[in-house]
N, C-alpha and C positions, 0 to 999 in steps of 0.2 A: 792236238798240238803238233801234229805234222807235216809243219809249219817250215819250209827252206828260208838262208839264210836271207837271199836275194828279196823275198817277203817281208823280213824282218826289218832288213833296211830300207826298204819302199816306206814302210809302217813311220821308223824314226826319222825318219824325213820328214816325210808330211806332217806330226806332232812337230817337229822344230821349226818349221813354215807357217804354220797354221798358230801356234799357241807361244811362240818365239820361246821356246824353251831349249833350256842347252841338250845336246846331243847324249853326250855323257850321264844326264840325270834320268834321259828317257832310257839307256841301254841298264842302267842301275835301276831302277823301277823291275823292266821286263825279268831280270834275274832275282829281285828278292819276291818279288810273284812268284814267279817256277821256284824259286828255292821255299816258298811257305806251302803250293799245292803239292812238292815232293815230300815234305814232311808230314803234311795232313794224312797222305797216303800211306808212305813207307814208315812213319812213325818219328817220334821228334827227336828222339835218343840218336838217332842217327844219324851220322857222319858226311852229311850231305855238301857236297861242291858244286855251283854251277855257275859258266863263267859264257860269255857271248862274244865272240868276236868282233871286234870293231869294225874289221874291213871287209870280214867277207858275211857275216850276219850268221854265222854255224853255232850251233849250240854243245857243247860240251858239259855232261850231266854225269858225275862219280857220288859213287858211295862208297864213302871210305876208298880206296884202289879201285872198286869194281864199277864199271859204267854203267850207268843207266841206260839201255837202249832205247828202250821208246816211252818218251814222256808222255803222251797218246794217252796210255794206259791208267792217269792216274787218275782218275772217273771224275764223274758228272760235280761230284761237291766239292772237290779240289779245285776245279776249273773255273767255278765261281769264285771260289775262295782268292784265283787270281787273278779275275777280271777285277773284282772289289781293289785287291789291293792296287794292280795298277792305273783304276780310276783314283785311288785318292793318293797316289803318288805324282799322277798329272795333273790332280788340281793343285797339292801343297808346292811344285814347281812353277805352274800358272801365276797362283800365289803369291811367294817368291820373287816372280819375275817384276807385278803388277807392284808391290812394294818395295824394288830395286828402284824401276821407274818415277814413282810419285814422291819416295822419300826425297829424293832430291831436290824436288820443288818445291816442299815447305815454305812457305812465304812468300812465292811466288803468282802473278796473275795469272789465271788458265781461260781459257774460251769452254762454254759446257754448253749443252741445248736441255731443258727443263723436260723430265721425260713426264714424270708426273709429281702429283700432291700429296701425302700420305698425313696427315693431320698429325703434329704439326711441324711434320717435315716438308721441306723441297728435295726429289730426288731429280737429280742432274746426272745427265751421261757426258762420261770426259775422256770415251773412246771404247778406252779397254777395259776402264770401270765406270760404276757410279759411285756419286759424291752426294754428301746429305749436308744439306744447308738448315741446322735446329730451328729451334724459336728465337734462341734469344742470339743468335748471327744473323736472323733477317731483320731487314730495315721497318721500321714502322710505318703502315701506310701502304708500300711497295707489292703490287700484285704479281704472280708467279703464272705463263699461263703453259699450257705444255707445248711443246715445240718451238718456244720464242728461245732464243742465243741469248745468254748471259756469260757475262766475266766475274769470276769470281773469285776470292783471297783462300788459298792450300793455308789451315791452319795446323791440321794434325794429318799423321797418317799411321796407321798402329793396324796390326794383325789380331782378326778374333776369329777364331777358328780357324776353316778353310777359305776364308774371305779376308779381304783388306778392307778397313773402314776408313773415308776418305773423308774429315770435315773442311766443310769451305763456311766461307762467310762474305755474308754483303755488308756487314755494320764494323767490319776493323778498321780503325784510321787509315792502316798501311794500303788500304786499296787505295785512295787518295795519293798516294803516295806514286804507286806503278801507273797510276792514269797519268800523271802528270809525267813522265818519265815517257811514255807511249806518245804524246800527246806535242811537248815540247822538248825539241831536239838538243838543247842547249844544258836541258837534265842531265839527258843521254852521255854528250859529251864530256862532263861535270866542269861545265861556264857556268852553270848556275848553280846553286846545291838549296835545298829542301833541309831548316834545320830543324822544323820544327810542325806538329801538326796537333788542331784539336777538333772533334768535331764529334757534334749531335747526330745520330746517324737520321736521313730523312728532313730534315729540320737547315742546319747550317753548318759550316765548318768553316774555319782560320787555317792560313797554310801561310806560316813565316819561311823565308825566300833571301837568300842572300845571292850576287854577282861577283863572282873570280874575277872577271875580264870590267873594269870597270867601265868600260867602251859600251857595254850590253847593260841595257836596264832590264833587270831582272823582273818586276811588275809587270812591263811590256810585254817583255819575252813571254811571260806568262797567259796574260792574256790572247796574245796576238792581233794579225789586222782585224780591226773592226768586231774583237771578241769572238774570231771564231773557233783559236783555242780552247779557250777556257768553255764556250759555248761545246763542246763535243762531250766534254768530261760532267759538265751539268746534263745534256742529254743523258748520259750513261749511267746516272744517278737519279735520275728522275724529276730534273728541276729541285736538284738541294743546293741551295744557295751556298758560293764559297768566295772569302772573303782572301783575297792575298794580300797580306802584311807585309812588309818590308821591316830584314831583321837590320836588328843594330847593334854595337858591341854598350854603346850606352845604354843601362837598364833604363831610364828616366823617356828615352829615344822611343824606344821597343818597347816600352808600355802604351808611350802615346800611341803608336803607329798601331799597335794590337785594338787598342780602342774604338777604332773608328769603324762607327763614320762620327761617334762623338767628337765635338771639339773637346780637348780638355786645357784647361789654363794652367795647371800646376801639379807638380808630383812631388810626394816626402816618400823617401824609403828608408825602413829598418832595414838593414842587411844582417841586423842578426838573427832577426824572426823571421826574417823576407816577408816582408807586413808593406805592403804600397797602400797611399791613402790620396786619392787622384779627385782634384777638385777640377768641378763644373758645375757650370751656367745651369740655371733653374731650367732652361728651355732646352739645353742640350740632355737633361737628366734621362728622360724617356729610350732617346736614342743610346745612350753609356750603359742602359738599365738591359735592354733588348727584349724582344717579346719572351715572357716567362723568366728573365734574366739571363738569355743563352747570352747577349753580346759579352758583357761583362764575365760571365762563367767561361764562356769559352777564350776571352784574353787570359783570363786567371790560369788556366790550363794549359794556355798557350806560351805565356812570357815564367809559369812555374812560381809565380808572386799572389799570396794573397791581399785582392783589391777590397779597399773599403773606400764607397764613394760618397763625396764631400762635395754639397753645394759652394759656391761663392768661392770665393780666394783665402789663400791661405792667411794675409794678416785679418779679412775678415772675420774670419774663423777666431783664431785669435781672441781678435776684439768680443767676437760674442761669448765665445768661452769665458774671458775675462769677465763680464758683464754676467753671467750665470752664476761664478765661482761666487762675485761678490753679492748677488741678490740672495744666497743660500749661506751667509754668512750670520750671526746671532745680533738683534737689535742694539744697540749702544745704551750703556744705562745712562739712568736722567740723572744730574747731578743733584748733592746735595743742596747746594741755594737755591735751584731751581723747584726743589720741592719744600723748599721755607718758604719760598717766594708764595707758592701757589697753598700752602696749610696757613697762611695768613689772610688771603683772599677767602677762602671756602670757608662754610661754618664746620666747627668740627660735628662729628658725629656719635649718637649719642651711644652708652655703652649697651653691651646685652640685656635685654631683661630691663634697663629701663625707661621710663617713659621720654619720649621729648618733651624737651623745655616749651614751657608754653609762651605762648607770644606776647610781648607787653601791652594792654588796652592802650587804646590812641588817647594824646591828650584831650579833655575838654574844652569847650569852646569859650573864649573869655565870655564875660556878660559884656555889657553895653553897658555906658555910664548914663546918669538918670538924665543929666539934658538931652539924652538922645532920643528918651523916650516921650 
C-alpha cells in the first residue's frame, strides 16, 4: 500500500469515467477499506483515523494521536480484506448510479436489443443494464430472437442485492400509448389527446382519440397519408390490429363509435349501473360480437360501460318481450255456462266402482199387416 497520492487520484478518476460514479463515494470507499485492513491488523478496540486528501491523493493514517507510518505493513489478509471491501463498495455505488438512472423512466419507452432467452424470461440489454421481460408481460405469439432491437414499457425498477432488477413489458396498454406519441406529432404537441385505451395484447386493441384544434381530425391525424402512421406502430407490434375510435362527451356517441365496425341502431343506458344495452341487425351481430368477443370486450373496456347486446330495435324488443310476458301468463278459466252448456251435451260419467249403464235394446221391427202377405 505504498501507494502516492498522484496514484490514487489516477485510480479515482478512472472509476468516475469508467463506472460514472461520484468521486466522493470512490475517495469514502478507499478509506473505510484502509480503515477495516488497519483494524484487522492493529485490533478493533483501536482508535483508528484515516482520512485522504481530495486534491492532492496523500493518505493520513492516526492512532489515536499517534500516526501510522506505513500502511505497507498491515499484511497479506488485511489487504484482501480491503480489496473485498472496496470491490463491493464500487458495485453498491455502480448500483446506486444504475437505479438513479432507470428510476426515472418508470413508464417510459426504452429502445433494448434481446441479448438472450432464459426460459421463461427475455433478457434485454438497455446499456448499462439488463432488463427482464416475464411471461406474463410478453405478448402471446410474439418471438424474441437475440440480437433483434426491441422497445419496451420500464414497469418497475427495485434494488436486490448488489444489482438493479429492471422489469419491462411488451403486453401493457401504455406502450400503445408512447408508440402513438413517437409516431404522430400532433400527440407530442397535445392537438390531439389519447383519452382512452383497451387492448388484447397480440390480438387487437381500441385507442379512443380526441382533437383540441378542431381544424385537425384526429382519426386522420392518426392514421396518416395512406396509413402509413398507424402502419409503423402495427409493424412494431407485430401486425396487432388497432382500432381508433373517436371519443365523444355523449356516452350514447362513444359507445357507437367504440363498436365498430358494427353498425348499431340503438342504445338504452343505465347510468346508475352503467349497464349499455346496444341493439343490432342479426347480420351486424357477428361483427359487434368480434372473434372470441374481443370487439364488444374491448368497447366495454374501452367506453368503461357494461354492454349487453340486443338484436332488432328497441320497440321491437319491446313488442317481443311483451308477447313472452303474456304467453308465460296462467290460462283463463272456462266459465260457468260454458261448462253447463257442454255437461248437457256429454253423457255423464259413471261413478267409481260401478258399472256403466247398459245400452237400451233397439226397437222391434213392426210386423206386416196380413194383406201384405
Amino acid at each position: 500500500m505504498n501507494m502516492k497520492g498522484a496514484d490514487i487520484l489516477r485510480i479515482v478518476d478512472a472509476l468516475h469515467r469508467e463506472k460514472s460514479i461520484d468521486k466522493e463515494l470512490i475517495f469514502q470507499g478507499v478509506e473505510s477499506a484502509l480503515l477495516s485492513a488497519a483494524k484487522k491488523k492493529l485490533g478493533a478496540n483501536q482508535n483508528i483515523v484515516i482520512e485522504i486528501n481530495r486534491e492532492t491523493g496523500d493518505i493520513t493514517a492516526l492512532d489515536g494521536e499517534r500516526p501510522i507510518e506505513n500502511l505497507g505493513d498491515l499484511g497479506r489478509i488485511a489487504a484482501l480484506t480491503a480489496k473485498q471491501i472496496m470491490i463491493q463498495k464500487i458495485r453498491e455505488a455502480e448500483r446506486d448510479v444504475v437505479y438513479d438512472e432507470f428510476i426515472k423512466k418508470v413508464g417510459t419507452l426504452v429502445n433494448g436489443t434481446i441479448q438472450r432467452y432464459e426460459r421463461p424470461n427475455v433478457i434485454v440489454n438497455l446499456g448499462k443494464s439488463d432488463g427482464i421481460i416475464p411471461w406474463r408481460e410478453q405478448v402471446p405469439g410474439e418471438t424474441y430472437n437475440t440480437g433483434e432491437r426491441i422497445k419496451c414499457l420500464i414497469l418497475e425498477v427495485k434494488k436486490v442485492g448488489q444489482r438493479v432488477r429492471i422489469i419491462l413489458s411488451r403486453a401493457h396498454p401504455d406502450i400503445l400509448r408512447h408508440l402513438f406519441e413517437l409516431e404522430v406529432p400532433e400527440i407530442q404537441e397535445r392537438i390531439i389527446e389519447i383519452n382512452a385505451l383497451a387492448r388484447d395484447p397480440g390480438h387487437r386493441a381500441k385507442v379512443a382519440v380526441q382533437s383540441i384544434d378542431h381544424k385537425v381530425d384526429c382519426v386522420g391525424a392518426c392514421v396518416g397519408i395512406r396509413g402509413s402512421r398507424i402502419k409503423n406502430i402495427v409493424d412494431e407490434l407485430n401486425g396487432e390490429k388497432i382500432d381508433i375510435v373517436r371519443w365523444n362527451e355523449s356516452q350514447e356517441v362513444y359507445i357507437m363509435n367504440a363498436m365498430k365496425p358494427a353498425i348499431v341502431n340503438a342504445i338504452e343506458l343505465d347510468f346508475e349501473s352503467k349497464h349499455a344495452k346496444v341493439f343490432v341487425e342479426e347480420d351486424q351481430l357477428s361483427l359487434a360480437i368480434g372473434r372470441r368477443g374481443q370487439n364488444v370486450r374491448l368497447a366495454s373496456r374501452l367506453t368503461g360501460w357494461a354492454i349487453d347486446l340486443v338484436t332488432g330495435t328497441p320497440d321491437a324488443y319491446q313488442e317481443r318481450f311483451q308477447v313472452e310476458y303474456d304467453s308465460s301468463r296462467d290460462r283463463p278459466q272456462v266459465s260457468p255456462t260454458a261448462a253447463e252448456q257442454a255437461a248437457a251435451v256429454l253423457p255423464e260419467a259413471p261413478l267409481d266402482g260401478e258399472a256403466p249403464p247398459e245400452a237400451a235394446p233397439p226397437p222391434a221391427p213392426e210386423e206386416a199387416p196380413d194383406d201384405a202377405k
